[in-house]
C-alpha positions in Angstrom: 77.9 146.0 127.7 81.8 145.7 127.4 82.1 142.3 129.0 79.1 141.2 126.7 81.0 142.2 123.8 83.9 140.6 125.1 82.0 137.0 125.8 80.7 137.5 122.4 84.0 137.7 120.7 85.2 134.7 123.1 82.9 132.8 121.8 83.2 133.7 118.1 87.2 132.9 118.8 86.1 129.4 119.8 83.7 128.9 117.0 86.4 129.6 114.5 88.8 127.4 116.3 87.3 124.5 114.3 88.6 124.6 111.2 86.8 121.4 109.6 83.5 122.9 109.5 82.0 119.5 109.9 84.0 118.7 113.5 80.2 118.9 114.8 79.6 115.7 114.0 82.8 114.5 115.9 81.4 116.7 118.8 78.0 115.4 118.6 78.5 111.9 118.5 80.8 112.5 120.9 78.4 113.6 123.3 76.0 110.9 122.5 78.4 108.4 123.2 79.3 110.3 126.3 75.1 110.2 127.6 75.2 106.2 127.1 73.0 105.8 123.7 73.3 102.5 122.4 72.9 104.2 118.4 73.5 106.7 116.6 72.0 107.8 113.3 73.5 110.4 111.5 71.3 111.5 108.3 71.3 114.7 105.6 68.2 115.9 103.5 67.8 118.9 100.9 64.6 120.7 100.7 65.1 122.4 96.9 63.4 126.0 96.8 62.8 128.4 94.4 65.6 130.3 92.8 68.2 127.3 92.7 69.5 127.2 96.4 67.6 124.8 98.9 68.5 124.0 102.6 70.5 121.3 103.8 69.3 119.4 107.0 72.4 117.9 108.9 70.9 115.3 112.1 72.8 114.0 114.7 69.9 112.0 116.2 71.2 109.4 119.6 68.8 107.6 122.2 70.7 108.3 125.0 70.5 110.1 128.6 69.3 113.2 126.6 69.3 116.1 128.9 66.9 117.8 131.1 66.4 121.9 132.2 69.1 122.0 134.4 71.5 120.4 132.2 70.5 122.9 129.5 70.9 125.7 131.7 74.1 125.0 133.2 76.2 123.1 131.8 75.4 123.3 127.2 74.5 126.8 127.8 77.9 127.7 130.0 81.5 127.6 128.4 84.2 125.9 129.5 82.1 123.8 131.9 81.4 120.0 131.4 79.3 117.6 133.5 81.7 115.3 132.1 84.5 116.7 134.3 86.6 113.9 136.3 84.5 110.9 135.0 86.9 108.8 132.7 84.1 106.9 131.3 83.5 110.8 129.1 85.4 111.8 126.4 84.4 115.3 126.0 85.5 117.3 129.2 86.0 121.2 127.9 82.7 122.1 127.4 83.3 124.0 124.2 82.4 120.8 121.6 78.7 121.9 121.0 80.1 125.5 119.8 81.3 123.4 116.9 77.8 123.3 115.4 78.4 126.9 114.4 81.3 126.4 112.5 79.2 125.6 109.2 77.8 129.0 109.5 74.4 127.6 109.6 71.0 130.0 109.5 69.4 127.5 112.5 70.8 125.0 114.7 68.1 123.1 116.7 67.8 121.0 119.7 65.1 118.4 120.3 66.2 116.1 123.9 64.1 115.2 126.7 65.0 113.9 130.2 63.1 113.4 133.4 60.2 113.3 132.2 61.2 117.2 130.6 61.1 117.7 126.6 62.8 120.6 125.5 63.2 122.2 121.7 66.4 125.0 121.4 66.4 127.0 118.2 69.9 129.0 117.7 69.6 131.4 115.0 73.1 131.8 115.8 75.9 132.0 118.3 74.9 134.4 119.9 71.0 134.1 121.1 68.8 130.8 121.6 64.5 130.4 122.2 63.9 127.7 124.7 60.6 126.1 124.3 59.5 123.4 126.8 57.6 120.6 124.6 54.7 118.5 125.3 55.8 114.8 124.7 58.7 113.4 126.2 61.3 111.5 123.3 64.2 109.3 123.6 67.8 111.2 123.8 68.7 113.7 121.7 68.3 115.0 118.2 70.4 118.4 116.8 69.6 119.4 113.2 71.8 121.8 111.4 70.2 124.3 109.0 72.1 125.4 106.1 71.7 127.3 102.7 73.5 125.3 99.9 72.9 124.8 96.3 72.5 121.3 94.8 76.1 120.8 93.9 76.7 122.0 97.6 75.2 119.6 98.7 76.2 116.4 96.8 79.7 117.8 98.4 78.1 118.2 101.6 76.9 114.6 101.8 80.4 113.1 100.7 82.4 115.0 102.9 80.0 114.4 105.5 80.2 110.3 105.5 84.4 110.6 105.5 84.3 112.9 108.0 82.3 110.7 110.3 84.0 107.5 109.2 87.3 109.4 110.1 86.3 110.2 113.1 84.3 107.7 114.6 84.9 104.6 112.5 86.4 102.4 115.2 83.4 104.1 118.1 82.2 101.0 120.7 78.6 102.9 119.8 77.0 101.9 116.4 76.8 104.4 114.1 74.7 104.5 111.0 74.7 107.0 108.4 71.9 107.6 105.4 71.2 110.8 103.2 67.6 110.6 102.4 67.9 113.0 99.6 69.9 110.9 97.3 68.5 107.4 97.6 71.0 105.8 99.5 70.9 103.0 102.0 71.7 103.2 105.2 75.1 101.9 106.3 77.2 101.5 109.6 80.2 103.6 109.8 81.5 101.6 112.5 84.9 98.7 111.4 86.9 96.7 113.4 89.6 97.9 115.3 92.1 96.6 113.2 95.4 98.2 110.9 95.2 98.7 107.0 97.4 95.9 106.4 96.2 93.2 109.5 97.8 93.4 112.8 100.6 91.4 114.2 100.0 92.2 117.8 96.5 92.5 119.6 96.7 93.2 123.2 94.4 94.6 125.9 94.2 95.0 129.4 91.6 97.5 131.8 90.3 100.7 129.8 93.0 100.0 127.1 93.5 98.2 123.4 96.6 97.6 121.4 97.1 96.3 118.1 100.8 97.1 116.4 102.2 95.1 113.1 105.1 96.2 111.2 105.4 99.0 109.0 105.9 99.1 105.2 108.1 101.6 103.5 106.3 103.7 101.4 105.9 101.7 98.1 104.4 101.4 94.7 102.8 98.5 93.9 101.5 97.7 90.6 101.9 95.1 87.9 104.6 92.4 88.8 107.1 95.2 89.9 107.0 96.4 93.7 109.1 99.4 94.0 110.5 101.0 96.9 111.4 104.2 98.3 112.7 103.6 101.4 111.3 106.3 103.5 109.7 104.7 106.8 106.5 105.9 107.9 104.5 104.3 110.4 101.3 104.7 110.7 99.8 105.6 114.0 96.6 106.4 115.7 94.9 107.3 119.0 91.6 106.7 120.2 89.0 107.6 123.0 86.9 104.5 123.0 87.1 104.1 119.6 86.6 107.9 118.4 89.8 109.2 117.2 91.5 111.5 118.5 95.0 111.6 116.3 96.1 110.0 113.2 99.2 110.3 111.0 102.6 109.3 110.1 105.3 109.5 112.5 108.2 107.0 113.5 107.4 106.6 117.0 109.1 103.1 117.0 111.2 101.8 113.6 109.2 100.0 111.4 106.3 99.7 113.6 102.8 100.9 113.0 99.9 100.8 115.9 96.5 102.1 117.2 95.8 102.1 121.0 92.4 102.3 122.3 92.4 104.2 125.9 89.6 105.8 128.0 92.6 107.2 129.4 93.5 109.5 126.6 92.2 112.9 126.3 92.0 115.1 123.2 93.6 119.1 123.7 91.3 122.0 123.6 91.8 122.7 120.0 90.4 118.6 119.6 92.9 118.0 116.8 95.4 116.6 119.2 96.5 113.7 121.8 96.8 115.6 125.2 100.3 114.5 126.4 99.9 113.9 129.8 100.5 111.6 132.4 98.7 108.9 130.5 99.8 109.4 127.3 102.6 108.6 128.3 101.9 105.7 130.5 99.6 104.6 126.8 103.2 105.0 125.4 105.4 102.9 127.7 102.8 100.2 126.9 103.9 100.5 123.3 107.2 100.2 124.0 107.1 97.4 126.4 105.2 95.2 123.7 107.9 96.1 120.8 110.3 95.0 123.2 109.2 91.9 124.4 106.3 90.9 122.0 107.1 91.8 118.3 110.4 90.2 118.3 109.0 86.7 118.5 106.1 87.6 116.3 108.8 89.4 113.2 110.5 85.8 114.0 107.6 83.7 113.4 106.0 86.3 110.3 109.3 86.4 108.8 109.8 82.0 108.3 106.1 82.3 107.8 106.8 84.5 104.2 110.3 83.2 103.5 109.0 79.9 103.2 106.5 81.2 100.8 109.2 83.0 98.8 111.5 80.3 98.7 108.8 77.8 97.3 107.3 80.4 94.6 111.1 81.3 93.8 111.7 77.5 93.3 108.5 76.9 91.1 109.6 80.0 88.7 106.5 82.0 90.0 107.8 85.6 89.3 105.0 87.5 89.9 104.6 85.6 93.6 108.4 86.8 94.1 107.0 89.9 93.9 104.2 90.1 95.8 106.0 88.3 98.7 109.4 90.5 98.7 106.9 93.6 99.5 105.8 90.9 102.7 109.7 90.8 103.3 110.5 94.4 102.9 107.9 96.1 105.1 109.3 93.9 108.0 112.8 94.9 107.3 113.1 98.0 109.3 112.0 96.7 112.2 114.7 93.6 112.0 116.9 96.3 111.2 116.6 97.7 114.3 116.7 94.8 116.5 119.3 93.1 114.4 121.6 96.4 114.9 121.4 96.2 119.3 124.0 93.9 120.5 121.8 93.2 123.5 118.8 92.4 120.9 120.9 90.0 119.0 122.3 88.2 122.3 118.4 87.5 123.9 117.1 87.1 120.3 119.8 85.3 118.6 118.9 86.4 115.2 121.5 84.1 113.1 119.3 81.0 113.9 116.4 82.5 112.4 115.2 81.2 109.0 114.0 84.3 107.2 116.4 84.3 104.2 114.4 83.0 101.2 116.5 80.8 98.7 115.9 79.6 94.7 116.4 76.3 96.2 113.0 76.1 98.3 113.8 76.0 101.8 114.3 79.0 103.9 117.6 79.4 105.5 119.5 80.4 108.6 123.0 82.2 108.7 124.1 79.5 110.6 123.0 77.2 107.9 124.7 79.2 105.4 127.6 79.4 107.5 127.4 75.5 107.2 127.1 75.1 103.5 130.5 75.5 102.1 131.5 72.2 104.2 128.4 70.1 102.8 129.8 71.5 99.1 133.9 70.5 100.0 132.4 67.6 101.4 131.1 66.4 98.0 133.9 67.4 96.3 132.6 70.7 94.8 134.3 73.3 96.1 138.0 73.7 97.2 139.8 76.2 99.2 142.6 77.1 96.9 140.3 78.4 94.7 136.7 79.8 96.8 139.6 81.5 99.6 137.9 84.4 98.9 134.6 83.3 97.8 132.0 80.8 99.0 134.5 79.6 102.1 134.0 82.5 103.6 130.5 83.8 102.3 127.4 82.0 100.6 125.5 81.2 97.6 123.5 83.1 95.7 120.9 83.4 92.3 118.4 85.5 90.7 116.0 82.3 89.6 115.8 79.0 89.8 117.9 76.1 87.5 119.5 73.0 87.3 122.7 74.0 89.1 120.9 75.6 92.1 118.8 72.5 91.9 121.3 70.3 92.0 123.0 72.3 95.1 119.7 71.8 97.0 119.9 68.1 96.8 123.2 68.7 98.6 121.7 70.5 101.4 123.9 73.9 99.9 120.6 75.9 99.6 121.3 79.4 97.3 120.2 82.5 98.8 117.7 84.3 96.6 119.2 87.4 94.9 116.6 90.5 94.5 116.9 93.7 92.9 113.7 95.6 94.7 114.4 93.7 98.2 117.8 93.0 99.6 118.0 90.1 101.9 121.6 89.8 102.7 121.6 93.5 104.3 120.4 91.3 107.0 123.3 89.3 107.3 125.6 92.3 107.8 123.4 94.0 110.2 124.3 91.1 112.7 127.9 92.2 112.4 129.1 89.0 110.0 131.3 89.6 107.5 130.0 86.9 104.4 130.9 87.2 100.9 128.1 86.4 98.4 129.2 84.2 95.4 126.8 83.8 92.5 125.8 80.6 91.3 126.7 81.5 87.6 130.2 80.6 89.2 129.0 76.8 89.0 128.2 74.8 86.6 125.8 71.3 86.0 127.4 68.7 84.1 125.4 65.4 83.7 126.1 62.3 81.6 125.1 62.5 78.1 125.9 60.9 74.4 125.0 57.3 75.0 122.0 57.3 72.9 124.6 58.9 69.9 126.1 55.6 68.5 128.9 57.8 66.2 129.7 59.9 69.7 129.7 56.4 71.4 132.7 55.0 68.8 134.4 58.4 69.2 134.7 58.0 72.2 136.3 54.9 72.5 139.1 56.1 70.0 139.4 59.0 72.7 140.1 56.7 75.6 142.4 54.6 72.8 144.5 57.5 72.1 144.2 59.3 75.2 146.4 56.4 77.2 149.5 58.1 74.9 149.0 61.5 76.5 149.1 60.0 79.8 146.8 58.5 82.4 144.4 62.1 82.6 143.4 61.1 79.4 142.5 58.0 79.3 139.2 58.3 79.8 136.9 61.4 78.0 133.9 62.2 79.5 130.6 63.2 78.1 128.5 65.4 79.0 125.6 67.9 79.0 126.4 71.1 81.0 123.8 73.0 82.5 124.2 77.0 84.2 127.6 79.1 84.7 128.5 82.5 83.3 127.5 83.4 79.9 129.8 82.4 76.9 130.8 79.7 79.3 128.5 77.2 77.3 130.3 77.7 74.1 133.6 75.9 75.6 133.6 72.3 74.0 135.3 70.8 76.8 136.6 71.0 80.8 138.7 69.4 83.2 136.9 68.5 86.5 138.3 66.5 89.4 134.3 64.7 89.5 133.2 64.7 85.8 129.7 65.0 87.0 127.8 66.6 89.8 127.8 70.7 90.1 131.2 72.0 90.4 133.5 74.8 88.7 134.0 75.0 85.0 137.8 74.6 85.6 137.5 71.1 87.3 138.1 73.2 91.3 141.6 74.8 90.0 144.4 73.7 87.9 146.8 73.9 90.9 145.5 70.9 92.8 146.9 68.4 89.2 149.3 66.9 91.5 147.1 66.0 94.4 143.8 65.0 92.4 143.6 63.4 89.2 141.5 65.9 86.6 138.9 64.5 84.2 138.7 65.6 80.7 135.1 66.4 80.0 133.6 66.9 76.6 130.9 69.2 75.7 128.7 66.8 73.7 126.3 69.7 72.2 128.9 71.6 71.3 129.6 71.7 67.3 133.2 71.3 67.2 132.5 67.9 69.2 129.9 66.8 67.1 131.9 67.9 63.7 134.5 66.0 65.0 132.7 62.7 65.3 131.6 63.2 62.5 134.7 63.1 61.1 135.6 60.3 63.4 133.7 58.1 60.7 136.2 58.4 58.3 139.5 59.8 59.6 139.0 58.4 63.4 142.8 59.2 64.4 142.5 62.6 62.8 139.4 63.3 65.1 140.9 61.9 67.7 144.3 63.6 67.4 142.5 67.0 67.3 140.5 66.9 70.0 143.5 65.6 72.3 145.7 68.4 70.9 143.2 70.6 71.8 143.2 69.6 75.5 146.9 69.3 75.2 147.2 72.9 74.7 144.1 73.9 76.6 146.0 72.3 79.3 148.9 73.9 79.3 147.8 77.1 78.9 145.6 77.2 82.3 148.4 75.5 84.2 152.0 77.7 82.9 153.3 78.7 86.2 156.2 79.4 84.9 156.4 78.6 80.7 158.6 75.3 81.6 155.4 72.9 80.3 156.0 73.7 76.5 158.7 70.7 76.4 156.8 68.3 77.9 153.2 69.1 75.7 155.3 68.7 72.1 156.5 65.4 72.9 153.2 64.2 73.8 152.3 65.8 70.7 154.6 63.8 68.8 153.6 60.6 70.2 149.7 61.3 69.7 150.2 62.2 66.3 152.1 58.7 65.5 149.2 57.1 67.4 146.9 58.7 65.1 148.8 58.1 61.9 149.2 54.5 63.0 145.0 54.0 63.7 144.3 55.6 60.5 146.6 53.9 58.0 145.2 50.6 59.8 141.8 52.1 59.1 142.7 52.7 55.4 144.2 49.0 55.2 141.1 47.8 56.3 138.7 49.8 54.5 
C-alpha cells in the first residue's frame, strides 16, 4: 500500500512537471512522428450542455505504426521506459511524454490505436486508473481525445492557444500537420513552414541527420514610419530542433550578431522537455555553428554588405529618404557581426576588410577604405584640395554628407565619392574598428562654383569695367569671375565674392588658403546672385567707375584682411587704393563727357 502511494505521488510529480497544460500536443505528435505516420490532424470540438459549461474534445489523430497489446502493456503503461530507447530516428526516449495528457486536468483521456491486426480503446478517468477494452475493427494508427469541462469563452481560449501551441512546437516537423476546430467554422490549415529564419537566411547548410541555416542578427529595433530606431542591444535569435519539432527557442548571443536554427536527429530534449540536452552532440551540433561563422559567413556579410550598400548609395543619390531608411536597418543588423570580425587581427589579415565596398556614399557608388584612402590625391590632383590647409582634414581622413547636392555631385564626377553621414546607423565605426585612424571632413566644407551672368547684359558691361580697373590693383585682378555657387556652410552663401586658385570646379570658399598667394595666382570670384553685386551693376549704368571702384575696394580690404600675417599689408592696400580711385575718377568724368 505504501509503495502504491508512493508511485502515485511519482506520478502526480511528473504530471505537474508540465507546466503548459497543452505540452500534450507536443508529446503526442511527437510520438506520432516517432511510429512513422505520414499526417497528422490535430482538431477541437465543444459539445454545449445544459447550465452554460460544455466539454471540449481535444484529438491528436496520426496514421502511423499505432500500437498493439504488448506495446500498451509495457512500454505507455510503464514509466520511464521507452521502446524508443537507443534508436536515433525517435525523438521521445523518457517515456514520461504521454503523462502530459493529464496536465489539462481533463475528466477522460481516451485511446483508440490498433496494430497487428489488434484494436484497442483506453479510457483514463485519470492518472491514476485506465479500462482496456479490445475492439472489433482494426483502424489506422492512433487517435487520443482529451475530455475537458470548459465554458464557451474557455474554449474560444482553448482553440487559440491550442493552434500557437502546436505551430510553436511543431511548425518546422518533416511530418504534415493539419489543424481544424470544427466548432467554430474554420478551415483546415497546415501548421507546418519552411525551415527558414524570420528575416531570410544567409547560410543554408546540411550534411547526414543535420540542417543549418544562420543569417545575421538585427539589434533590437523600432521600425515604423521613415525613422528606424535603434537600441543597440544584440539578441540573436536561436533555435533547436529534433527533426523539425522544437525543442528550444530564445534569445541568447551564442555567436555576435548571428542568429540560427539547426535541425539534428542528434539532439535530444531534457526530461523536463523544455530544454536542449547538452551532451556530446550538442556540442558536436555546436562546433558545426561555429565552424560555418568562421569560414562561411565572412564571405556571405562581404557579398550581403556591397549587395545593400549599393542600394543605399543609389537611393541616397536619388534623394529617396525613406529608402535611406529602410536600407540603414539592412546595414545595421549586419554591423555586429563585422564588428566582430573587423575587431580580430587574424580576421582582418585572411579577410582583408579594407577592400571591401560596404560603405554607402551620397555620391552613388559604394566605397572601399582603400578607395577613400585614395580620394584626397584624385581631389589635389584636380586642384581642389591642398595640404596647407586639409593637414588635418580630408588628407588624412575622408569625405562626408547627410544628402545629396551639387557639390557632392560634382566630387563624384571626380572619382572623390562622399561617404554617407547617418544619424540612426553609423558607418564610419567601421573604419575605426580596422584600427585606421581617418578623420571625417564634411562636405559643407566645399563649395560649387559654376559660370554664370552671361545671359545678364548689365552684369556682362560690369564686368568688363572690372577687368578694366582691376589691371590697376595688380595682375590678381585683372580678370573678375562670375559665378553661381552651389553648397558650403550656412551663411557662407551670403558672401558676394571669393578668391579661388580655379574659379570654377568644387573647391574651398577661400580659393585652398590665402598662404599659397605667392606660389599660385588667386582668382577673384564674384557672387552674381548676391544683392550687393547686382545693386552694383546696377549702378554700373550710370556711375561705372563708382561701381567698379567699390567692388575692387571691397576685395582690396577683403584681401588683406584674410592674408595680415603680420599687419605690414596696410601700406601696400592704400596706395592701390589711391590709384583705383583715380582710375575711377578718370572713367567716370570720361563717362560724363560723353554722356
Amino acid at each position: 500500500m505504501a509503495n502504491n502511494v508512493l508511485a502515485q505521488g511519482m506520478v502526480l510529480d511528473l504530471v505537474n512537471q508540465f507546466s503548459d497544460t497543452l505540452a500534450f500536443y507536443r508529446e503526442l505528435i511527437q510520438n506520432a512522428i516517432d511510429a512513422g505516420s505520414n499526417r497528422i490532424d490535430v482538431s477541437l470540438e465543444y459539445v454545449l450542455e445544459p447550465g452554460g459549461k460544455g466539454t471540449a474534445i481535444m484529438r491528436v489523430e496520426d496514421d502511423g505504426g499505432g500500437m498493439d497489446e504488448d506495446i500498451i502493456d509495457n512500454f505507455l503503461l510503464v514509466l520511464f521506459k521507452s521502446s524508443k530507447e537507443d534508436d536515433l530516428t525517435k525523438i521521445g526516449k523518457f517515456g514520461v511524454g504521454f503523462l502530459s495528457v493529464f496536465a489539462p486536468k481533463p475528466f477522460l483521456v481516451r485511446v483508440y490505436t490498433s496494430r497487428n491486426m489488434e484494436s484497442w480503446r483506453l479510457d483514463f478517468p485519470d492518472y491514476r486508473s485506465y479500462n482496456k477494452y479490445k475492439m472489433p475493427n482494426p483502424r489506422d494508427g492512433t487517435l487520443v481525445e482529451i475530455h475537458k469541462k470548459v465554458t464557451p469563452q474557455e474554449y474560444a481560449e482553448l482553440s487559440e492557444k491550442s493552434l500557437s501551441t502546436v505551430r510553436y512546437w511543431c511548425r518546422h516537423a518533416d511530418t504534415r500537420i493539419y489543424f481544424r476546430d470544427r466548432s467554430r467554422g474554420v478551415p483546415e490549415l497546415q501548421v507546418n513552414e519552411p525551415f527558414r529564419l524570420p528575416g531570410g537566411e544567409s547560410l543554408r547548410y546540411a550534411e547526414e541527420g543535420t540542417e543549418v541555416v544562420m543569417a545575421f542578427s538585427a539589434p533590437e529595433a523600432e521600425r515604423g514610419g521613415d525613422r528606424v530606431a535603434y537600441t543597440g542591444e544584440d539578441k540573436p535569435f536561436y533555435g533547436f530542433y529534433n527533426r523539425g519539432l522544437t525543442l528550444k527557442e530564445g534569445r541568447k548571443v551564442f555567436i555576435p550578431g548571428v542568429e540560427f536554427k539547426i535541425k539534428s536527429r542528434y539532439l535530444e530534449h531534457t526530461i523536463t522537455r523544455d530544454n536542449v540536452m547538452e551532451d556530446d552532440n550538442y556540442r558536436k551540433a555546436m562546433e558545426i555553428i561555429k565552424r560555418l561563422a568562421s569560414k562561411e559567413l565572412p564571405a556571405k556579410l562581404r557579398a550581403e554588405l556591397e549587395a545593400v550598400a549599393l542600394r543605399l548609395s543609389k537611393a541616397a543619390a536619388a534623394g529617396d529618404e525613406p529608402g535611406v531608411k529602410e536600407l540603414e536597418y539592412e546595414w545595421e543588423r549586419r554591423k555586429t557581426f563585422l564588428r566582430a570580425l573587423s575587431g580580430s587581427f587574424l580576421s582582418r589579415f585572411k579577410h582583408d576588410p579594407e577592400e571591401w565596398k560596404i560603405l554607402p556614399t551620397v555620391t552613388g557608388v559604394p566605397v572601399s577604405i582603400a578607395d577613400l584612402k585614395a580620394v584626397p590625391k584624385k581631389l589635389f590632383s584636380a586642384g581642389v584640395l591642398c595640404p596647407a590647409l586639409d593637414r588635418n582634414k580630408v588628407l588624412d581622413g575622408y569625405l562626408t554628407a547627410k544628402k545629396a547636392g551639387p557639390v557632392t555631385g560634382a566630387l563624384g564626377a571626380l572619382g572623390a565619392h562622399v561617404v554617407l553621414e547617418s544619424e540612426t546607423c553609423r558607418f564610419a565605426d567601421f573604419i575605426g574598428w580596422t584600427g585606421e585612424e581617418l578623420v571625417p571632413a564634411q562636405v559643407s566644407d566645399l563649395v560649387l562654383s559654376e559660370p554664370a551672368g552671361a545671359e545678364d547684359p548689365g552684369l556682362a558691361s560690369f564686368l568688363k569695367t572690372l577687368a578694366l580697373l582691376g589691371e590697376t590693383c595688380g595682375r590678381d585682378y585683372a580678370c573678375v569671375y562670375p559665378a553661381r555657387f552651389s553648397g558650403g556652410a550656412p551663411g557662407r552663401e551670403s558672401q558676394p565674392f571669393v578668391f579661388r586658385r580655379v574659379p570654377y570646379g568644387v573647391g574651398h570658399w577661400e580659393g585652398e588658403g590665402m598662404a599659397l598667394k605667392r606660389k599660385a595666382r588667386l582668382n577673384p570670384v564674384i557672387n552674381s546672385e548676391h544683392p550687393f553685386i547686382k545693386e552694383l551693376a546696377a549702378l554700373h549704368a550710370s556711375r561705372p567707375g563708382f561701381s567698379a571702384f567699390l567692388l575692387l575696394k571691397s576685395m582690396l580690404l577683403y584681401y588683406e584682411e584674410m592674408n595680415r600675417p603680420g599687419g605690414t599689408g596696410r601700406n601696400l592696400t592704400e596706395k592701390m587704393e589711391l590709384r583705383l580711385l583715380k582710375a575711377a575718377l578718370k572713367l567716370d568724368a570720361e563717362r560724363g563727357k560723353n554722356g
